[in-house]
N, CA, C and O atoms as CSV, one atom per row, in Angstrom:
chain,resi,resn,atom,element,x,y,z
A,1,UNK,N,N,95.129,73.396,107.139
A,1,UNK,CA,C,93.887,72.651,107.256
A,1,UNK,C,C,93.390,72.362,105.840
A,1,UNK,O,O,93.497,73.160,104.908
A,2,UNK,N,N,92.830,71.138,105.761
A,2,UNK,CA,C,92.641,70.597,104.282
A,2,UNK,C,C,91.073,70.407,104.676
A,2,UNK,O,O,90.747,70.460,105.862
A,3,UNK,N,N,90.035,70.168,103.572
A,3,UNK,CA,C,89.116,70.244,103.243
A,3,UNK,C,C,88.443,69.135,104.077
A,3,UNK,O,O,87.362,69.442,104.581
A,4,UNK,N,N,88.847,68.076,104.267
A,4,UNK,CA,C,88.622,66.592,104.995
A,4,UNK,C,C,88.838,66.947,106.532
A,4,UNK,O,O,88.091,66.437,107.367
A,5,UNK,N,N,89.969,67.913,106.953
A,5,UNK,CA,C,90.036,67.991,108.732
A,5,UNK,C,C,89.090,69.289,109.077
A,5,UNK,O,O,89.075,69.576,110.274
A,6,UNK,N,N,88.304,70.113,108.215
A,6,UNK,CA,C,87.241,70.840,108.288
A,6,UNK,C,C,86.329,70.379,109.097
A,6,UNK,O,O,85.661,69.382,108.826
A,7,UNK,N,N,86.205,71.057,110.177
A,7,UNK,CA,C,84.819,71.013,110.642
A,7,UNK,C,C,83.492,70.746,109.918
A,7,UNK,O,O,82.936,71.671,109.326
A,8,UNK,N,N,82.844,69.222,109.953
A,8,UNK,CA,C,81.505,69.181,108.973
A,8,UNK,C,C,80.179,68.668,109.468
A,8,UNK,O,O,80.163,68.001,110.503
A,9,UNK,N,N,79.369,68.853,108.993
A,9,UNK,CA,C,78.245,68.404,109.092
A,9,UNK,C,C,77.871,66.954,108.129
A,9,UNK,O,O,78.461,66.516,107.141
A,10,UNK,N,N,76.682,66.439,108.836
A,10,UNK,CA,C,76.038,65.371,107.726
A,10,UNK,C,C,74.930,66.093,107.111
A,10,UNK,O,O,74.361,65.432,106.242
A,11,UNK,N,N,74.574,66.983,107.266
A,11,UNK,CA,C,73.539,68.127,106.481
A,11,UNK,C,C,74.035,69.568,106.431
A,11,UNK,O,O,74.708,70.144,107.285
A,12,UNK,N,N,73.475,70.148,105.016
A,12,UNK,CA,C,73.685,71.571,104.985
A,12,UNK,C,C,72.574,72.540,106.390
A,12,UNK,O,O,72.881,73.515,107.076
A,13,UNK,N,N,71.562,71.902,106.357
A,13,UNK,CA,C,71.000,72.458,107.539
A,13,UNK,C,C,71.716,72.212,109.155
A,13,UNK,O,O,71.710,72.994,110.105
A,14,UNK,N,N,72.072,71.388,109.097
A,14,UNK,CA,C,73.157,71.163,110.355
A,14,UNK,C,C,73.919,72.247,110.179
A,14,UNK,O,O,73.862,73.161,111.001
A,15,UNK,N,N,74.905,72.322,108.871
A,15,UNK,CA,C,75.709,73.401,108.679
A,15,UNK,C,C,75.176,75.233,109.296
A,15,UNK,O,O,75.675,76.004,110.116
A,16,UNK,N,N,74.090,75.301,108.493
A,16,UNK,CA,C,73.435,76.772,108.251
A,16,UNK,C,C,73.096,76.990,109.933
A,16,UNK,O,O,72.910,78.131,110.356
A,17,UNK,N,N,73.043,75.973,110.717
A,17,UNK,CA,C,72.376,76.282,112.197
A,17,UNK,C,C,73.683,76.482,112.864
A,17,UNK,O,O,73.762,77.494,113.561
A,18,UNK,N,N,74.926,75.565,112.773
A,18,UNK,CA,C,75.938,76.322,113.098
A,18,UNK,C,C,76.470,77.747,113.224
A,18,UNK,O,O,76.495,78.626,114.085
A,19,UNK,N,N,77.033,77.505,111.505
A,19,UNK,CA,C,77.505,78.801,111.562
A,19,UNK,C,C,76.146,80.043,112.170
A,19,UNK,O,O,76.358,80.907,113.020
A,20,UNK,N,N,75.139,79.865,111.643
A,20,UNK,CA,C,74.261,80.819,112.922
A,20,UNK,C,C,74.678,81.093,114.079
A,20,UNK,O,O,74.728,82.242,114.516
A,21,UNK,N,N,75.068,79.944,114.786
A,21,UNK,CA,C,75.143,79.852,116.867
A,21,UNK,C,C,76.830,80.502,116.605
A,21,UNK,O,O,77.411,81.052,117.540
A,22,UNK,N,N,77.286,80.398,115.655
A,22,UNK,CA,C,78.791,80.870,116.073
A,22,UNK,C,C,78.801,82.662,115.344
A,22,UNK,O,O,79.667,83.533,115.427
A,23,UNK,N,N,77.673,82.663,114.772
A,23,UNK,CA,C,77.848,84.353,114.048
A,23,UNK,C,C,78.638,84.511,112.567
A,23,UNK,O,O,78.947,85.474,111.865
A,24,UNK,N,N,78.806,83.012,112.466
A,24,UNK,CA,C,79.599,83.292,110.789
A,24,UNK,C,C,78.298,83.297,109.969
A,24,UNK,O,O,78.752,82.573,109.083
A,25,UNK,N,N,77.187,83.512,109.608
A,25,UNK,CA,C,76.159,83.281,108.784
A,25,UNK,C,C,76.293,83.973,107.558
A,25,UNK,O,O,76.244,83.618,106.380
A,26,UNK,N,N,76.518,85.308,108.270
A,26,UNK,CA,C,76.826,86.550,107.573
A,26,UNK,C,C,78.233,87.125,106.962
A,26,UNK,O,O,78.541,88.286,106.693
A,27,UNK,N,N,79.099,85.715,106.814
A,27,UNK,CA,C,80.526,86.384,106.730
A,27,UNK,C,C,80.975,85.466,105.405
A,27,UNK,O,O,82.084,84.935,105.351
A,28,UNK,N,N,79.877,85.331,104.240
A,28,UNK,CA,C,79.594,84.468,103.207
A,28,UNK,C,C,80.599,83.803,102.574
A,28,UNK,O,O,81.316,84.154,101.637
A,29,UNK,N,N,80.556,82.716,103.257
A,29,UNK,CA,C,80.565,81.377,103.772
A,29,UNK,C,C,80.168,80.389,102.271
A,29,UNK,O,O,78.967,80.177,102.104
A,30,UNK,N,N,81.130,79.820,101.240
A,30,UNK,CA,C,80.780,79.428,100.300
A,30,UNK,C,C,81.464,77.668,100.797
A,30,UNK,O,O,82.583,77.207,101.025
A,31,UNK,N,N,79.398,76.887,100.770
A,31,UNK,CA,C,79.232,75.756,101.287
A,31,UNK,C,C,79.510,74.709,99.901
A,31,UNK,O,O,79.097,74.816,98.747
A,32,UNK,N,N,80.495,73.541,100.625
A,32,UNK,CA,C,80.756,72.938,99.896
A,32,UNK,C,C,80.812,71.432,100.982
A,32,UNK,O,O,80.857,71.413,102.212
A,33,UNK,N,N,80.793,70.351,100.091
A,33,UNK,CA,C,80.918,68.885,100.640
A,33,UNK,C,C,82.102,68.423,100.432
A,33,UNK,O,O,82.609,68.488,99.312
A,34,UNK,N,N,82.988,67.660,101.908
A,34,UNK,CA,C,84.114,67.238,101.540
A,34,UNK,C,C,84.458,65.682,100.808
A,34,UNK,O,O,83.309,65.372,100.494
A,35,UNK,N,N,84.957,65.017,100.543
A,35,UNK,CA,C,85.418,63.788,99.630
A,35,UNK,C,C,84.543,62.579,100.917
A,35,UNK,O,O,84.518,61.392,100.592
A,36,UNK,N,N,84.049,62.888,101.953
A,36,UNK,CA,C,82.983,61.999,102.556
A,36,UNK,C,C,81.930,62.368,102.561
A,36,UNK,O,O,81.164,61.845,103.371
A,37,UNK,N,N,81.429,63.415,101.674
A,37,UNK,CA,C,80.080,64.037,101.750
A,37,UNK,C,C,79.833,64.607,102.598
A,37,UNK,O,O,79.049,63.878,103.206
A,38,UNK,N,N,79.981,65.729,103.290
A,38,UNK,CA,C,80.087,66.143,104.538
A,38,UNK,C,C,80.023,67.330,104.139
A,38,UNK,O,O,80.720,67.849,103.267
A,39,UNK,N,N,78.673,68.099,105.139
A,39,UNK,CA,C,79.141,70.035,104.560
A,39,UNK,C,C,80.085,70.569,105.359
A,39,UNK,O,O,80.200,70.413,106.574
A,40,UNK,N,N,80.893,71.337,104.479
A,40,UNK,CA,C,81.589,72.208,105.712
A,40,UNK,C,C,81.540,73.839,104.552
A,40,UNK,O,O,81.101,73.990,103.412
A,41,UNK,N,N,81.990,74.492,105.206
A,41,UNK,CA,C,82.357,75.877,104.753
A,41,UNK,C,C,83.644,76.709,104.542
A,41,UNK,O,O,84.388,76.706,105.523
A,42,UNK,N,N,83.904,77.146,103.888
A,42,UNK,CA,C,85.319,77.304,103.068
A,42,UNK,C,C,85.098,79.663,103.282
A,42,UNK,O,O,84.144,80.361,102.940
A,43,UNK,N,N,86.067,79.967,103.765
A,43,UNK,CA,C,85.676,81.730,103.693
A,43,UNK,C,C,86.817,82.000,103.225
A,43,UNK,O,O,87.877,81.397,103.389
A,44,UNK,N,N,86.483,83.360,102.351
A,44,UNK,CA,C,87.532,84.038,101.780
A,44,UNK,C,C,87.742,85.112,102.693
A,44,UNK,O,O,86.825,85.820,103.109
A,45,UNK,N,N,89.441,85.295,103.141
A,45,UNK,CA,C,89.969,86.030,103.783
A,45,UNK,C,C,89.370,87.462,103.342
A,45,UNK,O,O,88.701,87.929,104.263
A,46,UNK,N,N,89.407,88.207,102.328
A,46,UNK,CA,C,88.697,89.441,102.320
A,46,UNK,C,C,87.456,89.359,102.346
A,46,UNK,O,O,86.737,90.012,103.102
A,47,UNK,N,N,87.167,88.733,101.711
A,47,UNK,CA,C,85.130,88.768,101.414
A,47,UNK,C,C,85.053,88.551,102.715
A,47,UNK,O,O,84.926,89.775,102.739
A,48,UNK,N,N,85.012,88.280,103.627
A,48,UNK,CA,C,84.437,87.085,104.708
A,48,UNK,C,C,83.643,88.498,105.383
A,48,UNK,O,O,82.489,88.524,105.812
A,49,UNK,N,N,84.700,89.733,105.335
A,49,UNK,CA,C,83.616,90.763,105.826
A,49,UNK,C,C,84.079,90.959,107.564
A,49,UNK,O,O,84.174,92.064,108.097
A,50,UNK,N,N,84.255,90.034,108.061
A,50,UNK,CA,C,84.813,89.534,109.274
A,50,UNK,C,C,86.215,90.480,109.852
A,50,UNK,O,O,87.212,90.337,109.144
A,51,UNK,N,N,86.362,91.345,110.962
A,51,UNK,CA,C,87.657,92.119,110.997
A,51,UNK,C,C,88.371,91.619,111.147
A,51,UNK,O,O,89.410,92.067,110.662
A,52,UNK,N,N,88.457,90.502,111.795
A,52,UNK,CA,C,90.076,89.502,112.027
A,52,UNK,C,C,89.765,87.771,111.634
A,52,UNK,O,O,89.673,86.839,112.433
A,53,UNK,N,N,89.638,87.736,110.013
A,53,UNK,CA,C,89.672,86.288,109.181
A,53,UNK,C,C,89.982,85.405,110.078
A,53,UNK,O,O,89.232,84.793,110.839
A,54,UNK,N,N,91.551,85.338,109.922
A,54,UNK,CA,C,91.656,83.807,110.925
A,54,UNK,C,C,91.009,83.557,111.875
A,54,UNK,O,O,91.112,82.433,112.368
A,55,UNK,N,N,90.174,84.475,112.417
A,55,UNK,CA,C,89.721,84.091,113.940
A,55,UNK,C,C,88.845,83.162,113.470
A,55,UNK,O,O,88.291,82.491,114.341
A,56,UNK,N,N,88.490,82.875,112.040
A,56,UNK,CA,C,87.265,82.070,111.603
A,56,UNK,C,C,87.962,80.777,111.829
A,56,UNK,O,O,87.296,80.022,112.537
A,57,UNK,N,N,89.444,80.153,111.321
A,57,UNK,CA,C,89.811,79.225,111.657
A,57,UNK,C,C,89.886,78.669,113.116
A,57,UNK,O,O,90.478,77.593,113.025
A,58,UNK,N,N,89.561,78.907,114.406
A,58,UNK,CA,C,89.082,78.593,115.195
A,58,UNK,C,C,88.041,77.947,115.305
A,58,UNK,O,O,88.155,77.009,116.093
A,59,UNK,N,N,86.697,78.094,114.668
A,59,UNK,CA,C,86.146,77.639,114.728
A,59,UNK,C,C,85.948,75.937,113.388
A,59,UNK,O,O,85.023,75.189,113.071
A,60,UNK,N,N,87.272,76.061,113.061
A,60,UNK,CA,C,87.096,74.749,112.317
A,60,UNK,C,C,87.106,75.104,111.246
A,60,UNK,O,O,87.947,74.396,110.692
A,61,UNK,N,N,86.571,75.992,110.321
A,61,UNK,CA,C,86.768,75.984,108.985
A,61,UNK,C,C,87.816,76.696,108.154
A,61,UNK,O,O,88.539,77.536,108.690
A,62,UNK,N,N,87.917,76.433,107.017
A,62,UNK,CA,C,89.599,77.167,106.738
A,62,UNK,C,C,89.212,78.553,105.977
A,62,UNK,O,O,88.100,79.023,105.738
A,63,UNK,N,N,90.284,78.958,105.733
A,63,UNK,CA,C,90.045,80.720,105.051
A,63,UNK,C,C,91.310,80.737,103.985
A,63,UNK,O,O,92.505,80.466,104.106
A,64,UNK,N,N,90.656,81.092,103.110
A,64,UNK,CA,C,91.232,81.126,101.529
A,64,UNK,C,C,91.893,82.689,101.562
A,64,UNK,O,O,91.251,83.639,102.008
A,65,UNK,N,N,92.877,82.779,101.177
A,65,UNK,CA,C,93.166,84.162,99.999
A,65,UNK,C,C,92.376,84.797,98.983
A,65,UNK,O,O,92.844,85.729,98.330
């Protein structure tokens, strides 16, 4: 998954209410805009804090090393 097939928003507040309703809020979530201006969220496989990372890619956004 590349930065562009990310799950995004047209606002960071769109974004922040998401990941809320899905429980990633807290699994810090470093917000960035893709090459259409679009927020999406990018997690690091350890930081994310999260016991099973990929499960974050389900919900659309990708997970870094």
């Amino acid at each position: 998954m590349n930065i562009d097939t990310a799950k995004s928003f047209a606002t960071e507040a769109n974004l922040d209410k998401h990941l809320k309703k899905v429980g990633l809020d807290q699994a810090r979530p470093l917000k960035v805009r893709n090459t259409q201006g679009r927020w999406t969220a990018v997690f690091g496989y350890a930081l994310s804090g999260v016991q099973n990372p990929p499960s974050i890619a389900h919900f659309g956004f990708p997970v870094i090393n």
